[in-house]
N, C-alpha and C positions, 0 to 999 in steps of 0.2 A: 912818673910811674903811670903805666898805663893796667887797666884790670878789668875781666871781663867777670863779673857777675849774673845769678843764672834768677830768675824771678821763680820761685818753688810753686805759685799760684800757675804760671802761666807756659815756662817750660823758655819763657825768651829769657835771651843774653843781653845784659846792660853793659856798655862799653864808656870806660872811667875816665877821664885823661885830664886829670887838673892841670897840667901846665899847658890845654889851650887857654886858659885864663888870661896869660901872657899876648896872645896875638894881637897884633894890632886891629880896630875897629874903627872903620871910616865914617861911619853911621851916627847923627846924633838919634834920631829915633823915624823908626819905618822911614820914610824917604826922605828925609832930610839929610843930604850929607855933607859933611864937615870937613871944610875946604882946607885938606892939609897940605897941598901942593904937588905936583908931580916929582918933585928932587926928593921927596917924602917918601915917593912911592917904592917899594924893594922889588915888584913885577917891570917897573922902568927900563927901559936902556938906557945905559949907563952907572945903573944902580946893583949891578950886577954881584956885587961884593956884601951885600945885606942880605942874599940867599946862601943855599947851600950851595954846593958845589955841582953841577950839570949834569945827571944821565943822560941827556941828549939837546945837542943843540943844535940846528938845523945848519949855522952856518958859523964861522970863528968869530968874524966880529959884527955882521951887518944881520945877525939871526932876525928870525920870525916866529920861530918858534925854542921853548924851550923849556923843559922840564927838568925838574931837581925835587931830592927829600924835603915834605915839608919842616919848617922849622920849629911847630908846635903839631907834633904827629899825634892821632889820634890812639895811635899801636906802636910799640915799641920795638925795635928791631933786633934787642936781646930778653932771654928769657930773665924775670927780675922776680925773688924771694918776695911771697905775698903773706898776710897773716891768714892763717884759712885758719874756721869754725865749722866745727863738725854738722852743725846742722844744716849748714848753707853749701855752695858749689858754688870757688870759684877758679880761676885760670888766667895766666900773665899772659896780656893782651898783645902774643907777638907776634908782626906784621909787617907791612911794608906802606908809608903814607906817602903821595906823591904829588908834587903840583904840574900841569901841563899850562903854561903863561902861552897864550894863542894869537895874542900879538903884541909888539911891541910899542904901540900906540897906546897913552894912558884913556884917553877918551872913546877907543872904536868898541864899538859892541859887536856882539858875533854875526848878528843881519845883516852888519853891511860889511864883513868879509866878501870878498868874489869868489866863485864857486870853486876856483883853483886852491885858494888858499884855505878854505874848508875843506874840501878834500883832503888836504896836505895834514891840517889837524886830524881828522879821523884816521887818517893811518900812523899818525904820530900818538895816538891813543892808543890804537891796535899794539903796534909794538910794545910800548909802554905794559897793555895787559897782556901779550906774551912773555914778557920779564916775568911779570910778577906771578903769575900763575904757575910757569913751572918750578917755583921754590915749595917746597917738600909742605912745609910748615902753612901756606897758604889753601885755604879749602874756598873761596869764596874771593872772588875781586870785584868791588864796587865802582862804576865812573858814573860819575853824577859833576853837575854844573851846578851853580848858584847864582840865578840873576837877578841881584836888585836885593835890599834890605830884606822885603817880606820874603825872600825866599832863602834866606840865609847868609847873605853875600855878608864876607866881614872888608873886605878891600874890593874896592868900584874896580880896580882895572879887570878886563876879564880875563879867566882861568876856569881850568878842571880839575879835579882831584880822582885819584886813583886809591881808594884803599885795600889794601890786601889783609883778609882777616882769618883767623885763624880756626875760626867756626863759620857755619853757615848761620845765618839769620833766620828767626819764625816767619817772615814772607815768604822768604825768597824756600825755605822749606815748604811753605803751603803751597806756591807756586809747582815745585816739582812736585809732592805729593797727589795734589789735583789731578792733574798734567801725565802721571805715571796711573794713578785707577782709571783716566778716561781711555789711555791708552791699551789698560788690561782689560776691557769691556769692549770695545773698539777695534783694536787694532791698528788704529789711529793718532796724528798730532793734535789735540786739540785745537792749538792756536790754527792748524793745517784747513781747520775743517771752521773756526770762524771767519776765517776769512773767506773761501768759499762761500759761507752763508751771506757773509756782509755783501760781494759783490754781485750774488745773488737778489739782494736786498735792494739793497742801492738805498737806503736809510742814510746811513752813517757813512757811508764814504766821504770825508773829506778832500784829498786830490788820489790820483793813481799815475805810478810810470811804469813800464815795463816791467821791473823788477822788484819793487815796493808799492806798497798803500798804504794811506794814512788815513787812519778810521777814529770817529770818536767813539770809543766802547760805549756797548752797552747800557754796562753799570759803570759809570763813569761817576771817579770820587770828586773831579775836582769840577769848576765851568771851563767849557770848552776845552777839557782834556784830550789830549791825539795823542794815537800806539803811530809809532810808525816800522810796520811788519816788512820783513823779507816775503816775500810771494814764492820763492822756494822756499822746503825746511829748510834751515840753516839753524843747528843746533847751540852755537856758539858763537861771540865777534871775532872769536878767532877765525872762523870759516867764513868769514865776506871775503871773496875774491878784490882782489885790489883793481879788476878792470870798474867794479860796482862803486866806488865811493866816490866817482863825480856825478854820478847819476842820484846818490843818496844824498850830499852834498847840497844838490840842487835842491832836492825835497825837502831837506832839513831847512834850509835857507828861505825859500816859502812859507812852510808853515811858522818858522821866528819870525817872518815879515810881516806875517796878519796878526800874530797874538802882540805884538808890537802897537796894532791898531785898536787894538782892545781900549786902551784906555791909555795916558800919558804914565810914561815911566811904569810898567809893570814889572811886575817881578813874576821870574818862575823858574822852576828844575828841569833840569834835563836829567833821564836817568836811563842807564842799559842795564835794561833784565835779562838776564840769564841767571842758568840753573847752575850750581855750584860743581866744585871740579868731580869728586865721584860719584854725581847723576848723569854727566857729560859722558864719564867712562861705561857706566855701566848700563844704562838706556839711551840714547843719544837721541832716539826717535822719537819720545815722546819733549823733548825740551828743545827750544823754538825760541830765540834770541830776539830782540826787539827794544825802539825807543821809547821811553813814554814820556813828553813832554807834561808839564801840569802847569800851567797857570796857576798864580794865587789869587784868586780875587775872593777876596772876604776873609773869615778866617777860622777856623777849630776852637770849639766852643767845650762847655762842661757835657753837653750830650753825645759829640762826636770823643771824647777824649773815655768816658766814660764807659760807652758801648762799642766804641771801633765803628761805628754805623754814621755812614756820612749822607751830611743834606746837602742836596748839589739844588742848585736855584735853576738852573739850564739845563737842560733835556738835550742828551745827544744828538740825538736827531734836528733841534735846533740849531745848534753848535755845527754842525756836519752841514747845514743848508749855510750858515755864514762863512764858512770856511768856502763851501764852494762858490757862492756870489762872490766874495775877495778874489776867485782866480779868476772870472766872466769880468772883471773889471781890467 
C-alpha cells in the first residue's frame, strides 16, 4: 500500500510505501558493498525475468537500454481504500514508478558511457517522462539517479527512476511559487536572468557550450554542487529538442568525470527540476527546466534537518574554479 500523508505544521506530503522494505540492498553500510554476484543481479542481462515486464527496450535480445515498473514502487498504480482521521489529510499514493537500467554491464558507471550512448539514455528518459506525464492522475514526474550507497543507491548496477506523483511537492511548489512572483515583478524567467548574471560574472561558471552552462549556484546546498541550465528558456525536458542531447550528453559526461575525481567512490544525485504539470500549462515563462547534480560529501546533521539551513564547507566560487582547472587539464 502506498499513502500520501500531509504534515498539518508544514503543508508537505509524506510518501508511505512499506513494501520498499522488501527491495533488495547491495550495501553492507555507506561503501562497503556486499559481493552478491552478477547472476544475483535482476538489472543483469540475462536476468531479465527477476524484473517486470519492459515498457521499452532499446533492442529484442542484445538491448542497452531498458526500462520496466519498478517492483517495490513507491506509488501505486490503483487507487487503494485508506483509514482517514478527520483531523489529518490523507490520499492513495497513485502514480507511476519506473526503472530506466542504462546499461547492460553490471560494473560500468555512467562516466564512462561514450557520449552516443548517453545521449541515447537521455532520450530514453524524455520519452519515458512523456508517458508518464500525460496520465490525467499524474501532476508532478520526478527523474533522479542514485550513485553510490551515500546517495541512496540500493543495487550497484546503474539505473534511474522515474516517479509519477499524484501531488506536487513543497520544493518543487517553492520552486514555481518563487519563479512565478519574480516573474510578476519582472516580466521575466528568473533562472533566464541568472544565468545572464552568472556569465556576466564569470564566478561560478563551471564549463559552458553553446546551448548549456553549468554553474555552481550561488547558494549552493551541497560541495561542489552544478545546475546544468538550458541557455534558452526551455520551460519543460519535454522541450529539449533531440538535435540538443549530444551536446548535453557531452556536458553531462564531463562534469560526472570531475566529481568522479573528488574523492574515491563518491556518491551523488542526479535530479531534473522542473515545474509541475499545471504551472507548465498555465505560466510556462516563468519555469525553466534544469539538472542539478549534488555530490554527497559529508553529511545532514541535527542542524540542517532541524532548520532546512545547510552548511556547505565549499564556496561556489571555489567549486566553479576546480571544475574549471579539471577542463585546462
Amino acid at each position: 500500500m502506498s499513502e500520501l500523508r500531509k504534515n498539518k505544521l508544514t503543508g508537505e506530503w509524506v510518501l508511505y510505501a512499506e513494501n520498499r522494505q522488501k527491495r533488495p540492498y547491495e550495501f553492507v553500510k555507506k561503501m562497503d558493498y556486499k559481493q552478491t554476484g552478477k547472476e544475483h543481479c535482476p538489472f543483469c542481462k540475462g536476468n531479465e525475468q527477476q524484473t517486470t515486464s519492459p515498457v521499452f527496450q532499446d533492442r529484442k535480445e542484445n538491448w542497452s537500454i531498458r526500462a520496466f515498473p519498478n517492483r517495490f514502487p513507491a506509488v501505486t498504480e490503483k487507487e487503494e481504500t485508506l483509514h482517514k482521521e478527520s483531523f489529518y489529510e490523507n490520499k492513495s499514493a497513485v502514480g507511476r514508478h519506473e526503472v530506466v537500467v542504462d546499461t547492460p554491464n553490471h560494473d560500468q558507471t555512467i562516466e564512462q558511457f561514450s557520449v552516443q550512448h548517453l545521449k541515447n539514455v537521455l532520450l530514453t528518459l524524455q520519452k519515458r517522462f512523456l508517458s508518464m506525464i500525460k496520465q490525467q492522475n499524474i501532476k508532478q514526474v520526478q527523474i533522479f539517479k542514485n550513485a553510490g550507497a551515500d546517495a541512496g543507491m540500493s543495487i550497484k548496477h546503474s539505473h534511474w527512476q522515474l516517479i509519477g506523483l499524484p501531488t506536487v511537492s513543497k520544493r518543487q511548489q517553492e520552486y514555481e511559487t518563487t519563479a512565478e512572483q519574480y516573474y510578476g515583478q519582472t516580466h521575466k524567467c528568473v533562472v533566464c536572468d541568472m544565468i545572464a548574471w552568472e556569465k556576466q560574472q564569470q564566478k561560478r561558471v563551471c564549463k559552458q557550450t553553446e546551448h548549456f552552462i553549468a554553474i555552481a549556484p550561488y547558494a549552493s546546498r551541497f560541495s561542489y554542487e552544478v545546475w546544468i541550465v538550458p541557455n534558452k528558456h526551455t520551460p519543460s525536458f519535454a522541450n529539449v529538442e533531440e538535435s540538443l542531447f549530444e551536446e548535453l550528453a557531452k556536458l553531462l559526461k564531463e562534469i560526472l568525470c570531475d566529481i568522479t575525481e573528488l574523492r574515491e567512490d563518491i556518491s551523488y544525485n542526479i535530479c531534473f527540476i522542473e515545474s509541475g504539470k499545471q504551472a507548465q500549462k498555465q505560466q510556462p515563462e516563468s519555469s525553466h527546466w534544469m539538472i542539478q547534480i549534488l555530490p554527497r560529501i559529508g553529511g545532514f546533521a541535527g542542524f540542517e534537518f532541524a532548520t532546512e539551513t545547510y552548511i556547505n564547507s565549499v564556496l561556489p566560487e571555489t567549486a566553479a574554479k576546480w571544475y574549471q582547472k579539471r577542463e585546462k587539464q
